[in-house]
Every structure is written in C-alpha cells, then in structure tokens.
C-alpha positions as CSV (number, residue, x, y, z in Angstrom):
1,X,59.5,-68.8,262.6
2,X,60.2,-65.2,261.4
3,X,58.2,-62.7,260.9
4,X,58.2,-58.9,259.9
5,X,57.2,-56.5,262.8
6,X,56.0,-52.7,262.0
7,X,55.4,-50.2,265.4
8,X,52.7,-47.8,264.7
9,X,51.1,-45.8,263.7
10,X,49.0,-45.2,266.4
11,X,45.3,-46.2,267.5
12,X,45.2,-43.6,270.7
13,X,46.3,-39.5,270.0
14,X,49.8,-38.6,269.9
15,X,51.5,-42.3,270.6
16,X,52.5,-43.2,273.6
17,X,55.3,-41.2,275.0
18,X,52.9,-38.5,276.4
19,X,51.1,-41.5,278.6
20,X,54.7,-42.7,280.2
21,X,54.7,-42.5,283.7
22,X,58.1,-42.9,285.1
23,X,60.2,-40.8,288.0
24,X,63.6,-40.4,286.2
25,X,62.7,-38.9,282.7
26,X,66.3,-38.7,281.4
27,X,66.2,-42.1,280.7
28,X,64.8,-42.9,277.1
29,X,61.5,-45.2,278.3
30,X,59.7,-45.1,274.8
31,X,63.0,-47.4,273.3
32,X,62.5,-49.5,276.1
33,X,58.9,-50.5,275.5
34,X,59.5,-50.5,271.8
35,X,62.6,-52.9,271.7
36,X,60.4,-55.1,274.5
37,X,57.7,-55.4,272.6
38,X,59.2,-56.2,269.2
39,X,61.6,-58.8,271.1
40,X,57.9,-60.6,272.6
41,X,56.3,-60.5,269.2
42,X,60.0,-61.9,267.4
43,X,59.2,-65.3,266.2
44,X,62.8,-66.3,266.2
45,X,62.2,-66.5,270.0
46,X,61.0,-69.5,270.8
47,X,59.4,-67.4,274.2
48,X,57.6,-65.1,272.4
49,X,54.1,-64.6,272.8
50,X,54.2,-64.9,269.3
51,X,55.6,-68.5,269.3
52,X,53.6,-69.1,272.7
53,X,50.3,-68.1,270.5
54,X,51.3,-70.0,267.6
55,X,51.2,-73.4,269.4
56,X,47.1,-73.0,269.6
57,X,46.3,-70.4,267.1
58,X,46.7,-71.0,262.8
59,X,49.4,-68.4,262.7
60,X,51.4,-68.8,258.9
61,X,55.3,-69.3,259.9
62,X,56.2,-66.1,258.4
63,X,53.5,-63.6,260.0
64,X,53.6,-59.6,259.6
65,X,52.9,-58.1,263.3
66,X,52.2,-54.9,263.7
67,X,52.1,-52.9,267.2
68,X,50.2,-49.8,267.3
69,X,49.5,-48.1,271.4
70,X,46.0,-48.4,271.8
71,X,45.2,-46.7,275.9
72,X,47.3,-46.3,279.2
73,X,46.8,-46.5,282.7
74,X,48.5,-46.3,286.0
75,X,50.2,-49.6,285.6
76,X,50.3,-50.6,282.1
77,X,50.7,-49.2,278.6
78,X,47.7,-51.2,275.9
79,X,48.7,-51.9,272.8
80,X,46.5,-53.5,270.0
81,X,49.1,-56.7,268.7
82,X,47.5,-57.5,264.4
83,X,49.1,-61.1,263.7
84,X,48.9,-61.7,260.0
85,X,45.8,-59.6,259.6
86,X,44.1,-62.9,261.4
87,X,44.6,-63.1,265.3
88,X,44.1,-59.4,267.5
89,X,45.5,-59.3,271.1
90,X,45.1,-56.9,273.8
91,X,48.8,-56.4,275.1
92,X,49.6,-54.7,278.1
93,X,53.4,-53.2,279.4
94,X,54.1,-52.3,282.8
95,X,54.7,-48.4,283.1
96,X,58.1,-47.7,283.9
97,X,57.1,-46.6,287.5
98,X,55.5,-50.0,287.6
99,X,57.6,-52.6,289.6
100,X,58.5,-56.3,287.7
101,X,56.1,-58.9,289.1
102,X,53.2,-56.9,289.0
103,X,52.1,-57.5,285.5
104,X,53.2,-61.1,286.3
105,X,50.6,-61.0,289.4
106,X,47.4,-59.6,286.8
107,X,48.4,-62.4,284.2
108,X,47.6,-65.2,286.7
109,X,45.2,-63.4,288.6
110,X,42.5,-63.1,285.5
111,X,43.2,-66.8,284.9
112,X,42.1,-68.0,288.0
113,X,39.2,-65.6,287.2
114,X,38.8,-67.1,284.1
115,X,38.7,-70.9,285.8
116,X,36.1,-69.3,288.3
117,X,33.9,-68.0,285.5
118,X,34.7,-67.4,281.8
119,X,31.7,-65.2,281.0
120,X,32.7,-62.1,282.3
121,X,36.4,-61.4,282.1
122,X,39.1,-61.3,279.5
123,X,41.1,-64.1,278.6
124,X,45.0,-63.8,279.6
125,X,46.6,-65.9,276.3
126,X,50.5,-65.5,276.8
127,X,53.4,-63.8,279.2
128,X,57.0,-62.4,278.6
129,X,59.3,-61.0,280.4
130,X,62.7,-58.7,279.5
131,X,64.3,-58.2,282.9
132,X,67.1,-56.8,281.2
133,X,65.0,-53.9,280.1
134,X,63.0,-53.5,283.2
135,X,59.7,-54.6,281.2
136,X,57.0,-57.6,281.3
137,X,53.9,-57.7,279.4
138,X,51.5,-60.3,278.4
139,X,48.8,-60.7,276.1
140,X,45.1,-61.2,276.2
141,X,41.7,-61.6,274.2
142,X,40.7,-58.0,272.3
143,X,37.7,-56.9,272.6
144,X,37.0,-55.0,269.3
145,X,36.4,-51.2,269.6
146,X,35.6,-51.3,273.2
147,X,34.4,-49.0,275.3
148,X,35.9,-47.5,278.6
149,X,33.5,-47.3,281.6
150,X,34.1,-44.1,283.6
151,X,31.6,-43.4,286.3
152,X,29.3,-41.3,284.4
153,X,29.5,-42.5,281.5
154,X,31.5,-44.0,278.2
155,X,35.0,-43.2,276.0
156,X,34.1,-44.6,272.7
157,X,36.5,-44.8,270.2
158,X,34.4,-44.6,267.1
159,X,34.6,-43.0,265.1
160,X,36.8,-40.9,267.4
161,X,37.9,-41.3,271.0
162,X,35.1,-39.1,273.0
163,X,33.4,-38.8,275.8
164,X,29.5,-39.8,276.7
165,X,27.6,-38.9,279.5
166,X,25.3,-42.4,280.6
167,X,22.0,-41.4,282.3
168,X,20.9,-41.5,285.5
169,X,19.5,-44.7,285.1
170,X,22.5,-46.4,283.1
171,X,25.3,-45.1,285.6
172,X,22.8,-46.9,288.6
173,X,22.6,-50.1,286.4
174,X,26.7,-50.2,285.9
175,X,27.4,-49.7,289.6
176,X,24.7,-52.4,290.4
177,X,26.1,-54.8,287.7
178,X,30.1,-53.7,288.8
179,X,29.2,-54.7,292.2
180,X,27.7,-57.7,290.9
181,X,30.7,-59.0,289.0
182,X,33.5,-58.4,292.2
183,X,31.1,-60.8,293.7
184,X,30.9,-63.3,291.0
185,X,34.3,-63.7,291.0
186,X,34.6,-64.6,294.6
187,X,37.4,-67.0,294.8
188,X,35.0,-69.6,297.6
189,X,37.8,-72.0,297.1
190,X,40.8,-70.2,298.4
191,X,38.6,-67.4,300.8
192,X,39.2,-64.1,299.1
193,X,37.6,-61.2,297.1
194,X,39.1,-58.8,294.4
195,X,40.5,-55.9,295.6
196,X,42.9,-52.4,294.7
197,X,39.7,-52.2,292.2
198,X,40.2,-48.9,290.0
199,X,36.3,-48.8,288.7
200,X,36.6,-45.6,287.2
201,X,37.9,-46.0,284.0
202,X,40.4,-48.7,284.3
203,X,39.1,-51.8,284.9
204,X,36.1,-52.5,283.1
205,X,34.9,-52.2,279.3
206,X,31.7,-52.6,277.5
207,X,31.4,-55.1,274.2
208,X,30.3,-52.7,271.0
209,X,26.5,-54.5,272.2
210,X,26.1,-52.4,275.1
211,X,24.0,-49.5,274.3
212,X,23.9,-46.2,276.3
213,X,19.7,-46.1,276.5
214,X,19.1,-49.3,277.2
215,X,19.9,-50.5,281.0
216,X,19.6,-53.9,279.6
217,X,22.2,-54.3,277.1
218,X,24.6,-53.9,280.3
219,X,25.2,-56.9,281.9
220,X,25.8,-59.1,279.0
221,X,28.3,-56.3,277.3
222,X,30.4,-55.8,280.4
223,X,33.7,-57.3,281.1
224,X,36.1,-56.9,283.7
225,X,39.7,-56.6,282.3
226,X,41.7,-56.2,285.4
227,X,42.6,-58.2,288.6
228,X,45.7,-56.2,290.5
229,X,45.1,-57.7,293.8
230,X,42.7,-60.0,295.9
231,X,41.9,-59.5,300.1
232,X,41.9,-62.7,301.8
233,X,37.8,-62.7,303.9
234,X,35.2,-64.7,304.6
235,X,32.2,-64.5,301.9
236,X,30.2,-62.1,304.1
237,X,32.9,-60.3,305.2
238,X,34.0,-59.5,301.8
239,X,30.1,-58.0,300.6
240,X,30.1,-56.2,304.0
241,X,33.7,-54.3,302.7
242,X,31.6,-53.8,299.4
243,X,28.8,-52.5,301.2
244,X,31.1,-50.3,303.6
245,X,33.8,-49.0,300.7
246,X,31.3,-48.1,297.8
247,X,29.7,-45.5,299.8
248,X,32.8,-43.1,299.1
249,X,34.2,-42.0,295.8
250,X,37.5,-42.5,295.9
251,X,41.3,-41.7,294.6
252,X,44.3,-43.9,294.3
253,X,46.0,-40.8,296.4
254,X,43.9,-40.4,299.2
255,X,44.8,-41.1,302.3
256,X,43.1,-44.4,303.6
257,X,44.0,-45.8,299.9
258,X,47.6,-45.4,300.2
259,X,47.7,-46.3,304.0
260,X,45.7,-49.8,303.0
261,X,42.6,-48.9,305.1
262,X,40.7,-49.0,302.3
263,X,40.9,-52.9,300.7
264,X,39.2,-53.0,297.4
265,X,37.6,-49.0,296.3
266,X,41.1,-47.8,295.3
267,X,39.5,-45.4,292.7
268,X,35.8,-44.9,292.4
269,X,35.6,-41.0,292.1
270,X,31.7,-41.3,293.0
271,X,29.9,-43.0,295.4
272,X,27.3,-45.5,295.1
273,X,24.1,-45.8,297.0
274,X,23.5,-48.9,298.9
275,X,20.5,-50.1,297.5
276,X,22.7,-49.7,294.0
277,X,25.2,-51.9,296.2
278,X,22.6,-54.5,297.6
279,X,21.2,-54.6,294.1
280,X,24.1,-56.0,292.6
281,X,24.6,-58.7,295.4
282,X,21.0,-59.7,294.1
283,X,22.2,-59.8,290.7
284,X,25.5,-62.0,291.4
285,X,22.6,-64.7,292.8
286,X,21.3,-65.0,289.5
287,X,25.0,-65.3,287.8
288,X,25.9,-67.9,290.0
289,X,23.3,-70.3,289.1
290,X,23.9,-69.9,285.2
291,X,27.1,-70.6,285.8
C-alpha cells in the first residue's frame, strides 16, 4: 500500500509548536512529531496504523492522508488523521515531556473501558510506536466538531474556537453526570476505579447533540476520552474517594496531587457539592441496568 501524506494546515490557531511541552527546547520537537506521524500513517509500513486500519476499514490501496493538529494537552498532542476523504481518526502523540509507555498505558486502558461499556467512551482503533524518535501515538474514533468540557462551561470550535459560559444548572448536571460516568466504568472484575482524572478540560467532550440550555441533552452527548490511570479499591471505597476528592477544586501542581494523596481529582479547578456527587452515583444505577 502507498499512499500520499500532506501535514497541515492546521485545525487549532497557530499549529502546534506553540503547544509543545518539553524541558530541553534546543532540540527541534516539531520534526519529531512530524516525521512520527507521517512514518504511522506510511502505508508502505506494514505497522502503520494506516495498514492496521486498513485490515477492518474499506480504505483504497493508494489513500491521500492528510494530518492537520487539531488540540493539546499535558500528555499528548491531537491531531485530526482524513484517510481518503472517507475514514476520520482522533490521533494523539505523547508530548515530548511525556515518558514512552504512557500513551501505551491510555491505548489499553480505554479498551478495557470500551469491553466494560461501549456507550460512553471513545473507541481506541490502532497503536504505533517510534522509539527511535522518542514518540508513540495511537489512533481513536473522532468525534466530529466536539466540544471541550471545562468546568464552567464549553470550547466550541464552530465556527471558531471560543469559549461558553454553561449555566448554573448545566455545570451541576455535568459534574453529576462526570461523576456518574467514573462510576460506570468501574472495572468490578479486576477491583479498581479510574483515577489521575483531569475533569477540567481534558478528559471529557460533548457530541455536537449536547446543547448548552437543555440539562438533558447531557448525558447522552457526553464521552469520556481519557483513561491515564486506574486505583486499585473496593466498590465503596472507590465512591467514598469520589465523595471525599470532588469536594476540592484541584491542580495537577498542588501539593497532595503530586505527593499521590490525592488518587483520582488530579485537576478539577472547582469543587462540587455533594449532593451533585451523590446525584451522579444515582445516575450510574440507571446506566448500569441499560447496559
């Protein structure tokens, strides 16, 4: 298979070299990620996510790809993969600062979510890896045009990236419906929770259904798109660290965060109220048995 790949332009403002987080900025990063993700999208590599994607998906033998940085976070770097025009993939590159095995960790952590319970989380499709360059990515399902949830509200990309402030009554109904989901995916079989959760802004998006004045749309448009880490507890134990950890906004740099004190709420920036906390307990009973 070969295949003509194009990088940019790009989806988010000014590309992506602004968003790279490394500690040694002599080195030339950007080249790095570039060269790694044109080698994972190479169809002349038969362990490309390209070729790995072309097994299950109608993908022509001679496919244009083009690459185009779409968000960032701590960890990774998002791109928005078009195969062909046809088939759209989330792909996400560890940050320079961001150690090998990590990505490696979130690729088979969201499909053991996914085995737990499709509904709610995006679907990890393919993984590569360039040692050499210090890089590992891997693909996953695209959720067209989503939006960001931040803890008062929205990032919307259309028509252009902005901000939205949510109500009072929306930002309750997301907290009570983001607890809800950490408990859905409960992993009963092998005793453990999610945790290292970054709720503001990082780990969970909103289909293009939700809708910012109706609490209702919220549930069914909310998907969780990250799973770093999980804490091994006991069921009860695990909605007690909820119930305990949710009180507090919180920062990846604070104290009780960095000294692993704090299990799951690595970065919540508000806090929640408990009966927002106990409300979403409720609403994972009602998940569960649709599952």
């Amino acid at each position: 298979m070969e295949n003509k790949i194009s990088y940019g332009p790009h989806l988010f403002p000014y590309g992506p070299e602004p968003y790279i987080r490394a500690s040694n900025r002599d080195q030339d990063f950007h080249r790095n990620i570039r060269q790694t993700l044109i080698a994972a999208f190479d169809g002349r590599n038969p362990d490309s996510i390209l070729c790995q994607l072309a097994k299950r998906l109608e993908i022509g033998p001679d496919p244009q790809v083009n690459i185009s940085f779409m968000n960032y976070g701590n960890t990774e770097l998002v791109y928005l993969v078009n195969i062909a025009d046809k088939v759209k993939v989330a792909t996400l590159i560890n940050q320079p600062h961001t150690p090998l095995g990590r990505v490696r960790k979130e690729f088979d952590n969201l499909g053991r979510l996914v085995e737990i319970d499709p509904r709610f989380v995006v679907k990890p499709l393919a993984y590569f890896a360039s040692p050499r360059k210090g890089h590992e990515l891997y693909a996953s399902e695209y959720i067209e045009n989503a939006m960001c949830i931040m803890r008062q509200g929205i990032y919307n990309p259309l028509p252009n990236y902005h901000f939205e402030m949510s109500s009072s009554e929306i930002i309750s109904a997301v907290n009570s419906n983001i607890i809800a989901l950490l408990v859905n995916y409960y992993d009963s079989e092998r005793g453990r929770g999610l945790a290292k959760t970054q709720i503001n802004g990082n780990d969970f998006i909103f289909t293009r259904g939700f809708d910012n004045r109706n609490p209702n749309s919220v549930q069914r448009n909310m998907r969780l798109i990250s799973a770093r880490e999980f804490v091994k507890a006991i069921f009860n134990k695990y909605l007690n660290i909820l119930r305990q950890e949710f009180l507090d906004g919180t920062d990846r740099s604070d104290k009780d965060v960095l000294s692993g004190k704090i299990k799951v709420n690595h970065r919540s920036a508000v806090p929640m109220t408990l009966e927002e906390i106990n409300k979403g307990i409720e609403i994972d009973l009602e998940l569960r048995s649709h599952r």
